[in-house]
N, C-alpha and C positions, 0 to 999 in steps of 0.2 A: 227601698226601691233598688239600691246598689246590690242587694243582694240576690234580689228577682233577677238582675241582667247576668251577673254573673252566673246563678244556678242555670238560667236561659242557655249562655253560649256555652257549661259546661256538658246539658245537655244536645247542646245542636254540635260540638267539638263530639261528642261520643258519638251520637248519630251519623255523621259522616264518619271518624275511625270504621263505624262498624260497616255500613254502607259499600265504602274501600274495600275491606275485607272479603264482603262479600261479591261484589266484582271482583278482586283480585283471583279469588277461588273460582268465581264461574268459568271467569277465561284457562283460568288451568284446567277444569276441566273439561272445558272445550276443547283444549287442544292439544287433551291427553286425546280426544278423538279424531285428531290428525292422522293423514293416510300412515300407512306404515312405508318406511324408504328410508333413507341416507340424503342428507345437506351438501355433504362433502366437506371440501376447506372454505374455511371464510374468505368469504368475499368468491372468492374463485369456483367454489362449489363442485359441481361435475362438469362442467363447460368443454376440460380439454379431455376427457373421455366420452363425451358424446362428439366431438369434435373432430376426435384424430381416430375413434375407432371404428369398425363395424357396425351400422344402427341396430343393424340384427342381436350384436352380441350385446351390445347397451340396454336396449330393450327388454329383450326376450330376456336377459337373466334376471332383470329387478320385477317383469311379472310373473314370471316363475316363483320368483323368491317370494313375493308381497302380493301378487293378483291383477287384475285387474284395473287397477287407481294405488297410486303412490306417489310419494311427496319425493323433490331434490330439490336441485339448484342451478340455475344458468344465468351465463353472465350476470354474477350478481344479484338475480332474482330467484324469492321462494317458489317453487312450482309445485303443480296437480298436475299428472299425467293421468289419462282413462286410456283405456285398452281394447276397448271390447264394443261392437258396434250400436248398442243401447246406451251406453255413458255419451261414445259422441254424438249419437242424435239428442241426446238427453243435453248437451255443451251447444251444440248450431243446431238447431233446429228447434225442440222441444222448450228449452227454456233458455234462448239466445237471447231473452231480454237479460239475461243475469250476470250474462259474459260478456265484456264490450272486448271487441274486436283491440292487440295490446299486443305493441311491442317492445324491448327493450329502450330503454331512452338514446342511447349511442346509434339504435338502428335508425329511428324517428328523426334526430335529429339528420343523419344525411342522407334519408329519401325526403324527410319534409314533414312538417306535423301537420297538413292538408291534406295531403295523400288518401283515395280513398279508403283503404285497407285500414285505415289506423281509428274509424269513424262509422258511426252507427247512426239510426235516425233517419232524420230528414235530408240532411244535408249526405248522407252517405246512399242512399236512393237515387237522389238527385243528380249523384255524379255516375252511379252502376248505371242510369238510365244511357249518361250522355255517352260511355264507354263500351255499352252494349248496344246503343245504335252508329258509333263507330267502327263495330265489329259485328253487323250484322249482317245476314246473309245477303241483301241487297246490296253491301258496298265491297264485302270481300270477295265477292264472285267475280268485280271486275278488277280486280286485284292480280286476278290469276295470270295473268302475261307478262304482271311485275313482278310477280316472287318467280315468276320462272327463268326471268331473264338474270335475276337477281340467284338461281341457282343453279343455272349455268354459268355464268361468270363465275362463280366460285371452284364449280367441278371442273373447268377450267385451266385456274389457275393451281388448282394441284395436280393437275395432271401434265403441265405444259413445262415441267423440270424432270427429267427422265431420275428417277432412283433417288429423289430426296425424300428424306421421311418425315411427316407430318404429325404434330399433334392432333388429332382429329377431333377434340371436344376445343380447344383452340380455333381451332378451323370453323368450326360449326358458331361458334361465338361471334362471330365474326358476320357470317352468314342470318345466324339469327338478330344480332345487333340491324346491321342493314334490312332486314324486313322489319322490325318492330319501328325504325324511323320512318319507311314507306306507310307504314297504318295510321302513324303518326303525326306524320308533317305531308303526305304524300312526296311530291319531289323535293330536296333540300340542295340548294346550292352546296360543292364539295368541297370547300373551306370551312361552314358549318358543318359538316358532316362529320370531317376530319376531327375538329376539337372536340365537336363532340363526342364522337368515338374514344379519343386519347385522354381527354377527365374523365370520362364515365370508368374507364376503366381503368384508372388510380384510384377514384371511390371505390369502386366493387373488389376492390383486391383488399381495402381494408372496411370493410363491410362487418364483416364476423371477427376482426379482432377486438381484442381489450380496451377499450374507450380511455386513453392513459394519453396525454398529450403536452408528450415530451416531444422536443421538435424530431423529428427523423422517423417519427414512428409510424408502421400503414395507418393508425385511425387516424392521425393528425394530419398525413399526406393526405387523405380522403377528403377530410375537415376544409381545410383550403382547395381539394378539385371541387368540395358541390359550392365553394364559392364561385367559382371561376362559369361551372355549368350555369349558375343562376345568369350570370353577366350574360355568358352565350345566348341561352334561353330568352333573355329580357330583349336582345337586339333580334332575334327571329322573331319573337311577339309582335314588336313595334313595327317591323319591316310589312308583318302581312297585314297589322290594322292601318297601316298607311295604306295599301295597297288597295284593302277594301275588299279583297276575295272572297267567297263564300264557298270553303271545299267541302267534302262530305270527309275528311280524317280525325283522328283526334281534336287537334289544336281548332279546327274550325268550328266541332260539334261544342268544345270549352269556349272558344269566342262570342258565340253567340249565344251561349247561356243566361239566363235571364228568371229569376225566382218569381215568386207569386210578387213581391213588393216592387220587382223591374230591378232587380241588383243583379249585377254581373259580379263573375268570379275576379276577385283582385288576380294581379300579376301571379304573388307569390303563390296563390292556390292553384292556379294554372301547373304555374313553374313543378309543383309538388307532384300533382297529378300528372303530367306526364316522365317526371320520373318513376314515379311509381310505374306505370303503367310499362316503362322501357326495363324496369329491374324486372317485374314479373315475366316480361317477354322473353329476355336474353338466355340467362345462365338454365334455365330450367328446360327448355326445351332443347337447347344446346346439349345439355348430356344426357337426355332421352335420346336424342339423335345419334348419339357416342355409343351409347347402350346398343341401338339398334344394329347399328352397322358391326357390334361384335356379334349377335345374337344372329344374326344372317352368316354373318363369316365363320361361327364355329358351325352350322349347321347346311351341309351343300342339298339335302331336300327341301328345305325351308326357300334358300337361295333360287330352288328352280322351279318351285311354285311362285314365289314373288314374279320371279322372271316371267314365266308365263304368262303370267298373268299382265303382265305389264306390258311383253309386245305384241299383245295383241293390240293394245291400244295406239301402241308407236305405229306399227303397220298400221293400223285404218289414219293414223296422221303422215300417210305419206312417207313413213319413217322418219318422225322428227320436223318433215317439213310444214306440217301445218302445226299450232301450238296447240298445246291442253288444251282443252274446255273444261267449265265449270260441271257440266254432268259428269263428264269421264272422272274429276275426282271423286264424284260421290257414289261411281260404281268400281269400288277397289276393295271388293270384300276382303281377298286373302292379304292384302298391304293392311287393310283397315285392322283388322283381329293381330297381326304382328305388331301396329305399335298401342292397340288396347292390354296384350298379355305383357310387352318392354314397360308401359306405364307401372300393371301391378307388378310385375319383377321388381326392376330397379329403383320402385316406389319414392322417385327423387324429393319429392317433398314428404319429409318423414313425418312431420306435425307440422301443426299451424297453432300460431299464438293468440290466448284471448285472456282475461282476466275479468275473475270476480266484481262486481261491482256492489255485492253486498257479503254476508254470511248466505255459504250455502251448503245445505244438508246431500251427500247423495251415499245411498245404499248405508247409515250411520256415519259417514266419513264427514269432517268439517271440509271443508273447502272455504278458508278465510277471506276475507274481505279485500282485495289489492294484492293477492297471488293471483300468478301468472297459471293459465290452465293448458295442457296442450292435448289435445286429440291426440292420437297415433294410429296413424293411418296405415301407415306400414307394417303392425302388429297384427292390424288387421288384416291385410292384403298378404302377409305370409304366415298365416293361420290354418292348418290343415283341415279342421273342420269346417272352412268355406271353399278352401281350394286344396284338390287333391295333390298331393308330391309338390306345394308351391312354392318347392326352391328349383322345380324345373320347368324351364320353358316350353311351352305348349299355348300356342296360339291356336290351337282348337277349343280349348276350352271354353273361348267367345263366343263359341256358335249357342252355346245357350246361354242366356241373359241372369248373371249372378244374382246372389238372391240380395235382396233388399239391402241398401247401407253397410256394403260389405266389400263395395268396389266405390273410391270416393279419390281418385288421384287430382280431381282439381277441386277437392274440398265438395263441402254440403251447404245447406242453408243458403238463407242471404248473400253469403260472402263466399259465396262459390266463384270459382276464377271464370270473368264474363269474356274473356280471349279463345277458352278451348280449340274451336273451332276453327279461328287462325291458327290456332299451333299446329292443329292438327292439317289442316290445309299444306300451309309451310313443311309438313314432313312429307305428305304424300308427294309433293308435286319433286320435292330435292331423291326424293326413293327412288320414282319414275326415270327421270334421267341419269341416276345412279348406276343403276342395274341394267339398263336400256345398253348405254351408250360409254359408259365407263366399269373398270375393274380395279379392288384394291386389295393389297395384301399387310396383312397384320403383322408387325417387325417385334422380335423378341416376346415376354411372355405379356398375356391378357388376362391371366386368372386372378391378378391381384387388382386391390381396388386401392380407389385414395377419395378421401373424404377434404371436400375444400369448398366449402363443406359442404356437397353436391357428391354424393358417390360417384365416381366415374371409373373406370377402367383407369391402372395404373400408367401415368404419365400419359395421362389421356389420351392413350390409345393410339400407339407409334404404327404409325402405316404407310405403304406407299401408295399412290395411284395413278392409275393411266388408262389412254384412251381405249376402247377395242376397236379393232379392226371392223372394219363395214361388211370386210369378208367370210369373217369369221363370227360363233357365235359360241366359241370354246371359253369356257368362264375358267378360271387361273387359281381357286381358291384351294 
């Protein structure tokens, strides 16, 4: 009998050896059919060459070299890049049950792991419902006398210092920050405004750096501002469900949320969701807007079709005296096609993060289980076979409608950015009184760019500006 057990376990001891073996070999050779690319250094990967350089030259040279899908590394994480617009619809759209929506853990932790972007499902529906009916054409249309007061006050106060020179993607931050609170909170008392303005932006400055938290350091400085924003956030909470209000902005549409079981959103998933919702809003539109205002200034025909285009609408308001209307924004073809052609230019969000949730097969390539996957959007959008010469500007080219999944600047699928519309609102209305009613000039050189990590004109875009004359209608550029 003792020797039945023993031949027993030296055959079940062989049987698994051999078993081992033979998984150890499958996954080799699985992942001898990993994309072809470079990891970079350990740990660090390629982070600070996608980081500090040109997206263009990062890009373009590793699918030149490798094709279309190739493997690296960021912050820390194994990645799949795809390149070509059948892989990304084939990542969001085609088989987005495979990729859950994924971003680095340092990112997660200080927007919030509730945040809708980070979240797929039900729960992630749930909340694009409540975020797309706070940004729907019903409520931002009466929106439009607050971003406009909201953009004059800005064009303002840069024009109300004779010869000082402005960061203009600074500037715009600024501007954009203050509308994304208005969609948000609608009016905020300006002591909350303030704090929150000044954490937000200790968090976002160490946003993209290296997750190391060693006291002094931006991510750590971050670490401690979205503590501080939660405390903020949690007394604006309490203050309006004390109050009892019922507005149509963010916070109110997250207030009165209520699941099929009658569960409301805890504090923290609030809290998460509208940061989310303020980080998406901010920096990104902010140097589209940077973008623009160089794409206008280096081109003075571009400048006086905008122009034209634009007083005639001032003149039917009286010159300024009456305000925008919500039609008048939505008849601004030649503004509308300048910042359709600024979006594919300077293609500000160059990928977007998701990750495998299983093993997945594309074109023979593995694409492993808990690697990070990223679209590129940008690869696509300065692709000559979609768009002719598109490393130059031409906002004609919008007159005819790109061909399918080849123009995607606020993403695809499900997890397409449900703000567009705001942003785009937000630009037209700050153009309008821009080129109406004010002139600026560009200080030293604009050809360089800086990546932070947001392409922007270098030193974001040193400028001066001032009022014109009511007299005159001689543009300065």
């Amino acid at each position: 009998m003792g020797m039945v057990l023993v031949y027993c376990f030296c055959c079940a001891l062989l049987m698994a050896i051999v078993l081992r073996e033979f998984k150890k070999r499958n996954q080799e050779k699985k992942r001898a059919n990993l994309p072809p690319g470079s990891m970079g250094w350990p740990y660090i990967g390629e982070t600070l060459q996608l980081y500090t350089q040109n997206p263009d030259i990062f890009f373009a040279s590793r699918q030149k070299r490798h094709g279309e899908i190739f493997k690296t590394s960021i912050l820390g994480c194994p990645c799949v890049m795809v390149a070509s617009p059948e892989a990304v619809r084939f990542v969001l759209v085609k088989q987005a049950c495979l990729f859950k929506p994924s971003y680095p853990p340092s990112k997660e932790k200080l927007i919030g792991p509730s945040a809708i972007f980070f979240h797929q499902g039900i729960y992630h529906n749930q909340l694009r419902k409540l975020v797309q009916a706070s940004l729907s054409f019903d409520v931002i249309r009466n929106l439009v006398p607050h971003i406009e007061a909201i953009a004059i006050s800005a064009l303002e106060s840069w024009s109300s210092t004779s010869g000082k020179v402005f960061n203009t993607f600074y500037e715009m931050k600024k501007f954009t920050f203050d509308a994304a609170v208005l969609s948000i909170f609608g009016s905020l008392d300006t002591c909350y405004g303030e704090n929150l303005k000044r954490n937000y932006y200790i968090l976002d400055k160490g946003y993209n750096s290296f997750p190391t938290h060693l006291p002094g350091t931006l991510y750590t400085k971050s670490v401690m501002a979205r503590r501080r924003l939660s405390r903020i956030l949690s007394q604006i909470i309490r203050e309006r469900k004390k109050k009892g209000l019922v507005r149509k902005d963010l916070l109110g549409f997250l207030l009165n949320f209520k699941d099929a079981n009658g569960e409301a959103l805890s504090n923290d998933q609030i809290i998460d969701n509208i940061l989310g919702v303020l980080f998406a809003a901010q920096d990104t539109t902010a140097s589209l807007l940077t973008w623009i205002l160089k794409y206008i200034h280096d081109d003075s025909k571009l400048f006086e079709a905008i122009k034209i285009e634009q007083t005639a609408i001032y003149e039917s308001n009286g010159r300024g005296k009456n305000p925008l209307t919500w039609s008048q924004t939505r008849n601004m073809p030649i503004t509308n096609r300048v910042i359709m052609e600024s979006l594919r230019l300077a293609s500000i969000i160059s990928f977007t993060f998701r990750e495998a949730t299983q093993d997945v097969e594309y074109k023979g390539f593995l694409i492993p289980k808990g690697w990070k996957v990223l679209p590129l959007f940008r690869n696509i959008h300065h692709n000559p076979d979609f768009f002719t010469d598109p490393h130059v500007f031409n906002p004609s080219r919008f007159e005819v409608v790109p061909k399918p999944n080849t123009f995607m600047p606020f993403g695809n699928g499900v997890h397409a950015c449900p703000g567009n519309e705001f942003a785009k609102l937000e630009m037209l209305i700050l153009i309008h009184h821009l080129v109406t009613k004010f002139r600026w000039e560009v200080v030293g050189s604009a050809n360089e760019v800086q990546y932070d990590p947001f392409p922007v004109p270098q030193q974001g875009l040193q400028a001066k500006f001032w009022k014109e004359s009511t007299s005159t209608a001689v543009h300065h550029l």
